[in-house]
N, C-alpha and C positions, 0 to 999 in steps of 0.2 A: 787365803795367804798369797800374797805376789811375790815376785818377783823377779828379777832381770832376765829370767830363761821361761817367763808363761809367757800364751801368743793373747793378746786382747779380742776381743768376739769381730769375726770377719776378718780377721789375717792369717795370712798363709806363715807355714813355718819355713823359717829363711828370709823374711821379708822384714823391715827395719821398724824402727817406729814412725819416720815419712811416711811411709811408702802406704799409697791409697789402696781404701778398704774394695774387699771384691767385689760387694753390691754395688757400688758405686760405681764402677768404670763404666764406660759406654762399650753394648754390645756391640758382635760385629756387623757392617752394614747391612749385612742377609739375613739378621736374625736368627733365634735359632730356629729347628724345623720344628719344634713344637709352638712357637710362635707364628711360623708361617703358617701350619693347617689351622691354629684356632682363628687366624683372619681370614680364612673363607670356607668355616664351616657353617656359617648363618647363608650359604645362598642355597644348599638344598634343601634347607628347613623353609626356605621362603618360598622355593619352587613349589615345595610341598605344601603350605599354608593356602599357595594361590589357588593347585590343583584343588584339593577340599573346598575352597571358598566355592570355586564353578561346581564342584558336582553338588555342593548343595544348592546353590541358586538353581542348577539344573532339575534336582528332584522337586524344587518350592514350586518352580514354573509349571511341571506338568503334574502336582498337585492340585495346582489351583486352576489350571486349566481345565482337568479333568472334573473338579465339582463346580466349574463354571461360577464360582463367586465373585470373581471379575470383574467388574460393568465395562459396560461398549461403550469407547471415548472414541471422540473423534469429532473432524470439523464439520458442520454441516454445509450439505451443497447440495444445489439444484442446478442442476443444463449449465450457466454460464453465472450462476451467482453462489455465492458460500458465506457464510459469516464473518463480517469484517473484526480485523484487528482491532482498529479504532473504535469504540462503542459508540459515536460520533457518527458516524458514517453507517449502522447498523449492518449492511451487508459491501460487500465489493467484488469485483470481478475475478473468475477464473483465470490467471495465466493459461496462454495458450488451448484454449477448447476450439476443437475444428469439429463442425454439425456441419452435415450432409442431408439430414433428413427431411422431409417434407414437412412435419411437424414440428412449429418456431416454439413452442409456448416455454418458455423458460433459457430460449434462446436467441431470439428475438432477429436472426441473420444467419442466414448460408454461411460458411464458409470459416475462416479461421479467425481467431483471437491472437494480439501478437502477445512478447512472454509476461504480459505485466496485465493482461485479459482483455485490454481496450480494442476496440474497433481501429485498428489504424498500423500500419504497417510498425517495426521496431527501429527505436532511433537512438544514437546514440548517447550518453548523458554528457557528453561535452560538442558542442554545435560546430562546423569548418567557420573557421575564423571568416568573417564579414556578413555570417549570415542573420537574420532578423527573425527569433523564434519566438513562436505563438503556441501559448497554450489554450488550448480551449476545455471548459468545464460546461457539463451542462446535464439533461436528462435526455429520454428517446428521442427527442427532437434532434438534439444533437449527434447521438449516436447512428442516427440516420434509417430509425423501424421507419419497414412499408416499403425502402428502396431497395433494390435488389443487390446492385452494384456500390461499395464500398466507394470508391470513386466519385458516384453522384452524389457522395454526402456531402453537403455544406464544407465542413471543414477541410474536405481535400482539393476540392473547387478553390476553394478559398486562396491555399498554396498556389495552383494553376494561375489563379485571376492576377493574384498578386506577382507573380515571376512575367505573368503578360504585361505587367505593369511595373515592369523593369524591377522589383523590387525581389532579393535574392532572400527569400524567405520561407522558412518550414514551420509547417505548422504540426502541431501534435495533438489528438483528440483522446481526452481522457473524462469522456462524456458517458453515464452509466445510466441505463433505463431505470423509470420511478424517483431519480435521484434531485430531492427538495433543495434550495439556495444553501440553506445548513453543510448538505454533505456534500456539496458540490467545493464549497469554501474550506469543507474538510479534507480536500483532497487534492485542491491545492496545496496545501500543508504538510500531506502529508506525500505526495506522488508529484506533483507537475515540479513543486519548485528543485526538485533535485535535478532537472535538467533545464535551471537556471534562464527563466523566459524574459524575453524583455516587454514580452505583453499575455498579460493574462486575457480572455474571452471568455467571459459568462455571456450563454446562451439565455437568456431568460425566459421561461413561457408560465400560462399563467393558471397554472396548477403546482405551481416552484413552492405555494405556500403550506400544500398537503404535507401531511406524515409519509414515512416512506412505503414506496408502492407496497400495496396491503397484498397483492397475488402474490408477492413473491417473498415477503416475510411469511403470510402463511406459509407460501409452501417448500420455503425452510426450514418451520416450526415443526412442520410432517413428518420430516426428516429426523427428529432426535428419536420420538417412538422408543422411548427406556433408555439411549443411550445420555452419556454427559459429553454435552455439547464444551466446545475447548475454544478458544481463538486461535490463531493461524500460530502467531507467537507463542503460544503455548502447548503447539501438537508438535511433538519431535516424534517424526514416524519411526523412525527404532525405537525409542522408548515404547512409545504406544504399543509398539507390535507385542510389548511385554506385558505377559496377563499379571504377573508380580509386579511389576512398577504399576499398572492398572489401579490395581488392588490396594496397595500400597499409599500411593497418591491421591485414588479418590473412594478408596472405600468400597462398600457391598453396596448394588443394587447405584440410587442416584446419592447418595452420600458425599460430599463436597463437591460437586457438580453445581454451575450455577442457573437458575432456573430458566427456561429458552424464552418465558414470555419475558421475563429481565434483557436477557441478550438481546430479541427480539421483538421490541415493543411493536404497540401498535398504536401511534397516538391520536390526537382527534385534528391535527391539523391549526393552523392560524388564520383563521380567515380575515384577522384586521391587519394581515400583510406586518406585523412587527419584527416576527424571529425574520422575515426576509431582510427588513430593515438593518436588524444586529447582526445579521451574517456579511451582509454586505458592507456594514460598517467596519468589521474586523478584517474584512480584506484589503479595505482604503487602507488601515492601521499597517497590515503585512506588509503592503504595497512600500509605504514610506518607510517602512525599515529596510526589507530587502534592495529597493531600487528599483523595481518593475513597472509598469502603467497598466492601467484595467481598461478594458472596453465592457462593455452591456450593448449586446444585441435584443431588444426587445421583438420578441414575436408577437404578432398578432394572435385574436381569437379567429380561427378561421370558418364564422358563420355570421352570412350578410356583410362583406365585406366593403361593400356600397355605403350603408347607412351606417354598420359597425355599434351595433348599441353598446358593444364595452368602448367605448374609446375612453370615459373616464377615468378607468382602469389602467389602461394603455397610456395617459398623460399622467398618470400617477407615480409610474415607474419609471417612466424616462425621465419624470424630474427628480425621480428620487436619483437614479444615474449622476445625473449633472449635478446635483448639491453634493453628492461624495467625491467628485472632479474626476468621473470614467468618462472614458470618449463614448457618447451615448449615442446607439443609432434607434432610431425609430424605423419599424421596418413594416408598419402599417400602411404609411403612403406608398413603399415599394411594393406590396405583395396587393395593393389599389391599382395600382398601372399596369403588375403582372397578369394579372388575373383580366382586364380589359383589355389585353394586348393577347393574350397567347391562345392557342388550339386546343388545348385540353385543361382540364383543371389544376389547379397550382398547389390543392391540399388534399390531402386522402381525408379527413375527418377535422374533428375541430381544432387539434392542434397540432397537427403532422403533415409537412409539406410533400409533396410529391416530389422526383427526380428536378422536373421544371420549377416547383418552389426552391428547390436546393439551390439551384442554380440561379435563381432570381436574387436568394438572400445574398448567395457569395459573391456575385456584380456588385450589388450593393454595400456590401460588407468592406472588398477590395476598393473602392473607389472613396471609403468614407477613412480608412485606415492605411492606407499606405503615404500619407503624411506622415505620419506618426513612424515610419522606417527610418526618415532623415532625421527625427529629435532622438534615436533612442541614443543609450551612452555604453552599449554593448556588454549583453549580458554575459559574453566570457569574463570580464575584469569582476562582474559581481561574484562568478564561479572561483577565480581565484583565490579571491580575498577569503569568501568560504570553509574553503579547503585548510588555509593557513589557519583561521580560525578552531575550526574543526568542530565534527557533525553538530546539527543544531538540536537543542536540548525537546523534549517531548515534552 
């Protein structure tokens, strides 16, 4: 029954038939106080949520710890070499290892590693504007085994000869012992060109066509001994130090781990000289996209330098040079004159020059290439352009 004296649902008595219902009005700006604690009673439930979450990951950790079901990740590494990122490249250099000791075998040189593991002091990745930078790629030869002094290696000579010959130029050696044309052209790619060169320097010598040094993949492979071997990119040392993420990610014992003769092959080599061929032809390719020029130093074999019975060897590769359009040096006729001209010997063995062979090649080197400082078109604007582009895809 209504009428004119009932109040309708949600009005106040005294209040008209306009006059707005109570649910409806808008609260006052501060809410009320049961409104204000239920908007921050979720943060000590979440504090608490968190706390619980750590102490159980903390009991899971030293669970699994304690029954050791775990397996042992991590990267492998010997003296100055570890398992590379790139599977391309099969192993690559320590950052920074400083060896003192008398005993090279895995280290192959006194002294320190700069932060990226090469032989060679640390440079910057953008060069002082006018300067003409060289990269150099190559194996022991380049990396300078048998000399004692960093300095008498080729590549730093090289810098020397060339700034005596007015030319204001740094050179950067990212030359790794055992390392075949393949991974030498892989590492252009993946290491020198981030510091934008205007001349690449393949060292060539002529065991460039072997699989990669077999001492030192073996004695990587030593190294796993039940553990799961990881690439560089894939060890995050916190994570790893965690026996639960261990566990987690690759399982008991070697369970998703990938196998080291995989990671680390060991293959039979190309003795008809092809994969050197495809390596080098991919870097003419790189070459003409990025902007840079390639030189090929060809080494001699150094046994009977007089008569040289490889010389067919030796004209096989400097033409291959020239048909890819590298400034090609022959460095047979040089280390012919060195070797008739000088007091002591020029090579330690059959393909490792001595301090005075280093110093033969970089004369030679310097006087065949420092034309080539006045055509470059400077590799800062290539750096630029880069950058605006942004990182180049893998």
């Amino acid at each position: 029954m209504s009428g004119t004296g009932s109040r309708g649902p949600g009005e106040r008595s005294g209040e008209g038939a306009g006059s707005t219902p109570f649910r409806d009005r808008p609260s006052s700006p501060g809410g009320s106080s049961e409104q204000r604690s239920s908007g921050i009673s979720w943060l000590p439930r979440l504090l608490l949520m968190m706390v619980g979450a750590l102490a159980a990951f903390a009991v899971a950790e030293i669970l699994v710890r304690a029954t050791g079901t775990a397996p042992e990740v991590g990267v492998l590494q010997r003296g100055r070499f570890r398992l590379a990122e790139n599977p391309r490249r099969v192993y690559e250099p320590v950052p920074g290892v400083v060896h003192r000791g008398e005993d090279l075998a895995f280290y192959d040189y006194r002294g320190a590693a700069n932060r990226l593991g090469y032989r060679d002091r640390d440079h910057p990745r953008r060069a002082v504007a006018g300067t003409w930078r060289i990269a150099v790629v190559g194996d022991s030869v380049a990396a300078g085994w048998g000399v004692e002094d960093t300095a008498d290696a080729f590549p730093a000579r090289l810098e020397t000869e060339l700034r005596a010959r007015g030319v204001a130029a740094e050179v950067l050696n990212f030359a790794v012992s055992g390392y075949n044309t393949r991974q030498q052209v892989e590492t252009v790619k993946d290491v020198a060109l981030e510091f934008d060169p205007d001349l690449v320097l393949v060292a060539f010598c002529h065991n460039d066509h072997q699989p990669p040094e077999p001492l030192i993949v073996e004695g990587l492979r030593a190294q796993a001994q039940g553990r799961v071997a990881v690439r560089p990119g894939r060890a995050d040392r916190l994570l790893l130090a965690s026996a639960l993420y261990r566990l987690v990610r690759f399982g008991t014992a070697r369970d998703g781990g990938a196998d080291v003769e995989e990671l680390l092959p060991l293959g039979a080599g190309d003795p008809t000289g092809g994969e050197v061929a495809a390596a080098l032809g991919e870097l003419a390719e790189l070459a003409a996209e990025e902007g840079f020029r390639v030189a090929l130093a060809v080494f001699p074999i150094f046994r009977n330098l007089e008569r040289h019975p490889f010389g067919g060897r030796q004209r096989r590769v400097v033409a291959l040079g020239t048909e890819l359009g590298f400034a090609t040096v022959d460095l047979l006729p040089v280390f012919q004159r060195c070797a008739a001209q000088a007091d002591g010997p020029v090579a330690l063995d059959r393909f490792h020059p001595t301090a005075a062979g280093h110093r033969c090649a970089a004369e030679a080197l310097a006087e065949s290439l420092a034309p080539l400082a006045s055509e470059s078109d400077g590799g800062r604007q290539r750096g630029s352009a880069r950058e605006t582009a942004g990182p180049r895809p893998q």
